[in-house]
N, C-alpha and C positions, 0 to 999 in steps of 0.2 A: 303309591305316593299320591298324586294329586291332578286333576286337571285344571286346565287354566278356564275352562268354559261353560257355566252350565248350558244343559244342552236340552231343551224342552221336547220331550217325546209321546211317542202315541202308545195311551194302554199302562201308564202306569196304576200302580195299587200302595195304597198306602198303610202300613200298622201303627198301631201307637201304645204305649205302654207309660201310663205317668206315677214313676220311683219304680227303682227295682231295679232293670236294665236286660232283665230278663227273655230272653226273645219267643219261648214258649209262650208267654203272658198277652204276646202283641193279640189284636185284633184284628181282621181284615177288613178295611172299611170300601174295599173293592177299585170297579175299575174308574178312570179318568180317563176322557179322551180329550188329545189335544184339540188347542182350536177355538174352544170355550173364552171367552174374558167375559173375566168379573167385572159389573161394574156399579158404584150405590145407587141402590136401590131410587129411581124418579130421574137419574138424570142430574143435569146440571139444578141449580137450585134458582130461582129469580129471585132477583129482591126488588119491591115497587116503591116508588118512591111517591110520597103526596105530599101536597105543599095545603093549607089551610091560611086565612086572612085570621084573626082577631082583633077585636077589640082594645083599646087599652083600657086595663082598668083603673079604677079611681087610683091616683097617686097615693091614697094612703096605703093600697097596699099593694102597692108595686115592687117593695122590698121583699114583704113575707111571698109575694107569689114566686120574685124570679129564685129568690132561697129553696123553694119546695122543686122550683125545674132543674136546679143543678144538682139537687137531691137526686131527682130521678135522673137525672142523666146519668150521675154519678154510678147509680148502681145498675141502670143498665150496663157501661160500660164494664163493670165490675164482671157482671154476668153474661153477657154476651159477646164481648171484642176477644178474638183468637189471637191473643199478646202469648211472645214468646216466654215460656215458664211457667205462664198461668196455669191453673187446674182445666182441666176440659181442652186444651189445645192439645195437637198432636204432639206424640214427645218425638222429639229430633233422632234420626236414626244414623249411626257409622256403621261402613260397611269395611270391611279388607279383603280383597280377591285373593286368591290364591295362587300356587308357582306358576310362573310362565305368562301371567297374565298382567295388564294395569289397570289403574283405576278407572280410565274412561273409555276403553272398546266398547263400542254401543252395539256390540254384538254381545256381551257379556255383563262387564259391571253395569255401562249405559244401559244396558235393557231391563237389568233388573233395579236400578232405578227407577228404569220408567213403570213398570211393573208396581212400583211400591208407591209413587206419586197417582199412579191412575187409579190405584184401591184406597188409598187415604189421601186425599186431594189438604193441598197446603204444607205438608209435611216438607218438614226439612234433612236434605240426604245430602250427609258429607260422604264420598268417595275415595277412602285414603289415597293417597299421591306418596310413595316413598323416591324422593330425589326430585331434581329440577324441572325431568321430563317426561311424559310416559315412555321413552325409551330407555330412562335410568331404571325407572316404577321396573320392568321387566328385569332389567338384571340384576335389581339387589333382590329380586325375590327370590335370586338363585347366591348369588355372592358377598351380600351383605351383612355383616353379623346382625342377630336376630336381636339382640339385647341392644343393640343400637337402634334398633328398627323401633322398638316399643320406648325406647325413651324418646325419640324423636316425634313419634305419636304423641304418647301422653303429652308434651310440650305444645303436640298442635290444638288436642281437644282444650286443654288449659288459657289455651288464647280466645277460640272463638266462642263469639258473644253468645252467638246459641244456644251453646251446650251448656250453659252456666247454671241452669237449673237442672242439669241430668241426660239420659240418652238413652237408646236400647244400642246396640251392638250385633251385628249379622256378621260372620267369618265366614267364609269360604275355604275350603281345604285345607292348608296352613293358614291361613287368617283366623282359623277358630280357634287352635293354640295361640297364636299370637295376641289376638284380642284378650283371650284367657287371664295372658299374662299383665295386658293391659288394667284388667278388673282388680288382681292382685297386688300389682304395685305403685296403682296411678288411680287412687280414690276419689279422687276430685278433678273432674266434675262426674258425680256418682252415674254408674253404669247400672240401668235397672233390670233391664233383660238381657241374656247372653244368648245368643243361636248360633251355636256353630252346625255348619252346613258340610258335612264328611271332612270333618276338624279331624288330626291324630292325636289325642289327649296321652295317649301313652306310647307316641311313638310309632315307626315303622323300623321295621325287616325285609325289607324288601324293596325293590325298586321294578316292578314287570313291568311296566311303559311309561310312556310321558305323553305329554298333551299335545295337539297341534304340534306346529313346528319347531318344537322344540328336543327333537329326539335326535341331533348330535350332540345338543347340551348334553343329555343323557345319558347317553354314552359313556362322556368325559367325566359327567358327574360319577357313574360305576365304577368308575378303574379310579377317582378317587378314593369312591368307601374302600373298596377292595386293597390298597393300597394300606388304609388305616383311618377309619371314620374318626377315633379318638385322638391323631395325634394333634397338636397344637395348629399347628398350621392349617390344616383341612378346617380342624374344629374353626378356627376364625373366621375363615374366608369362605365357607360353604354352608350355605343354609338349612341341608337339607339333611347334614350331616349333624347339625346343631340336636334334634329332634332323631336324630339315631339312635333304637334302642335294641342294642346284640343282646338277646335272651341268654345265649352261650358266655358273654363276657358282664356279666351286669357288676361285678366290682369296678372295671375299668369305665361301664357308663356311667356309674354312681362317681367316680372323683374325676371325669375327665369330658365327661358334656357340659358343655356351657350354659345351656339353657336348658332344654328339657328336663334333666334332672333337677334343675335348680327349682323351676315352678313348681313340680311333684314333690317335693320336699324330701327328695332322695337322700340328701346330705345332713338333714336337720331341720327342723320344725321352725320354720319363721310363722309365727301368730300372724304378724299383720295380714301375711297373705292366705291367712285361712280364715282371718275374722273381715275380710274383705271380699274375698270370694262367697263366702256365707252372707254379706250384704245381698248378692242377687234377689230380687223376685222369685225371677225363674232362672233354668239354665238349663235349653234345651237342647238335644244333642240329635241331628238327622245321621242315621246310615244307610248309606244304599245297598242294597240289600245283594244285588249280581255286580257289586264292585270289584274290577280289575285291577286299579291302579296301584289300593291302597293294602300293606300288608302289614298286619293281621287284617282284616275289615272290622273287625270287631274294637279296635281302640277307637275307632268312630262313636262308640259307643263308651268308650275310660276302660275295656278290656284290654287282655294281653295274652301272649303264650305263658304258659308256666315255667317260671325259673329253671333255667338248665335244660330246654328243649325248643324246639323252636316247630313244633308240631300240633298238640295240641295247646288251646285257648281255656282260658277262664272268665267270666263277665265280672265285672266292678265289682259285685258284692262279693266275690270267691279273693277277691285281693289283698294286699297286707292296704295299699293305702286308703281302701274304703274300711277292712277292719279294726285297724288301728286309727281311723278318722284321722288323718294326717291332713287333709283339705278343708275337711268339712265336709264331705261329700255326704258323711254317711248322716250328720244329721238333716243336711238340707234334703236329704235322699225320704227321709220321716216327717217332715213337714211338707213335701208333696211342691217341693224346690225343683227337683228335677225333674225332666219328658224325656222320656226317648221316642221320636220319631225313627219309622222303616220303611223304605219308599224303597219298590221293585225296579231296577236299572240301575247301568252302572255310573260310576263316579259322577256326579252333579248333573245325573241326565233324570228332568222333572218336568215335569208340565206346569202352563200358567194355574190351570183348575187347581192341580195339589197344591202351587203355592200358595193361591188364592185362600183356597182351604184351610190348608195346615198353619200355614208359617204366618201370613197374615194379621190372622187375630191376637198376635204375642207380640203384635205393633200397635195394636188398637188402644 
């Protein structure tokens, strides 16, 4: 499943593979130690300021001179003032944490905010907030329906003034699906980059642990799936069950998930959210590489087991919905749309350097 924490560690390695998905293809780009920050390059920046006397000049052309300085101001301001929208300003970054977590532990979302403000200074980071409190944020990310959760989003990016000329997008474990769905169904104000961060694009089978202290929720949430992940009631009120996908039952996931199914176009092919998902720039997809939480680990990736077994795996491109391009995957996959990111450790355990690294420059 998912951790609620990224968790920065010593000695990860990172691969990388851009289109494909393929993990024979990755590179090793070696080791990172923690403890490293990045930071631009000189330091803080001065600005001096000088003051100068003039002259006035003759009154007759007092008009054409101050005309030619609002000129110049004009187009300095043009070119140089970091107004929100403009070209050259940072583009505004949403984040969504994932299960167990909220939007402001400044041991988790808070850090990696600050993480993201101390490598692009000025930038603007909204931290989703699902519900009134960080203590609601925590439990609808277990009990909330999920399709509620992404319209209530979309309704927030659509308010603020920031996001009005666009956005990149960062997920966190379930937050990568969810923003996913966000790109899909909620076009405006346009999503340029997607990163989801050990997202389950095609689902889990499994539940081996849970995060921090959240393992009697755990529990309770197992002897729901077990009980019946697709009936009606479960399906509502559990989120983790929304994103349930039984390799041994896939007719019952196909007309009886809520969501999951519905974004994969399990049911039937809505265009909009394939000609919208197809808008991204990018859409990059991190897996950890000695991931525990999340099963398969490979849908970290848009893999899965193969139908009617729940043993072996196939990557995105062995799939019906990359070969039948039912997303778009496969052609944003040929325009060089897609990254796969492979970071060694498990579930959102990375270091500042990798992020600094990796994930960084698809903010920039």
């Amino acid at each position: 499943m998912e951790a609620a924490r990224p968790v920065p560690t010593h000695g990860s390695s990172t691969h990388r593979h851009d289109g494909g998905g393929e993990e024979s293809g990755l590179r090793r780009a070696g080791p990172y130690g923690a403890g490293r920050v990045w930071a631009p390059p000189g330091g803080r920046r001065r600005r001096r300021v000088t003051s100068r006397c003039f002259r006035a000049p003759p009154a007759g052309h007092v008009v054409a001179k101050m005309a030619a300085l609002a000129a110049v101001l004009a187009l300095l301001c043009v070119c140089l003032c970091p107004c929100p929208g403009r070209s050259g300003a940072a583009v505004p970054l949403v984040i969504w944490h994932g299960m167990g977590d909220s939007c402001c532990n400044p041991l988790s979302m808070g850090y990696i905010r600050e993480l993201v403000q101390r490598g692009i200074p000025g930038i603007y980071v909204l931290n989703l907030r699902i519900g009134r409190s960080t203590v609601q944020d925590v439990e609808n990310s277990f009990f909330m329906n999920v399709n509620d959760q992404v319209t209530e989003v979309c309704s927030q990016l659509a308010k603020d003034p920031h996001l009005k000329g666009g956005y990149n997008a960062m997920g966190f474990s379930q937050g990568g699906q969810f923003l996913r769905a966000v790109a899909q169904r909620c076009p405006s104000p346009p999503m340029f980059t997607l990163i989801s961060i050990g997202g389950q694009h095609q689902g889990v089978y499994g539940f081996p642990r849970c995060p921090g202290e959240s393992s009697q929720i755990c529990d309770w949430i197992r002897k729901m799936l077990d009980l019946g992940a697709y009936t009606p009631a479960i399906q509502e009120h559990l989120v983790q069950a929304q994103y349930w996908h039984d390799p041994l039952k896939e007719e019952d996931y196909r007309k009886k998930s809520i969501f999951l199914a519905d974004i994969n176009q399990e049911r039937g092919i809505n265009e909009t959210y394939k000609k919208n998902l197809m808008a991204l720039k990018k859409f990059v997809m991190v897996k950890f590489l000695n991931d525990t939480m999340v099963d398969p680990p490979i849908s970290e990736w848009f893999g899965f087991y193969k139908s009617g077994q729940a043993k072996d795996t196939i990557p995105l491109k062995e799939t019906l919905l990359y070969k039948e391009d039912h997303l778009g995957l496969q052609q944003m996959d040929k325009a060089g749309k897609l990254v796969f990111l492979g970071v060694e450790g498990d579930h959102l355990h990375f270091t500042e350097e990798w992020f600094y690294t990796h994930i960084l420059p698809f903010l920039q």
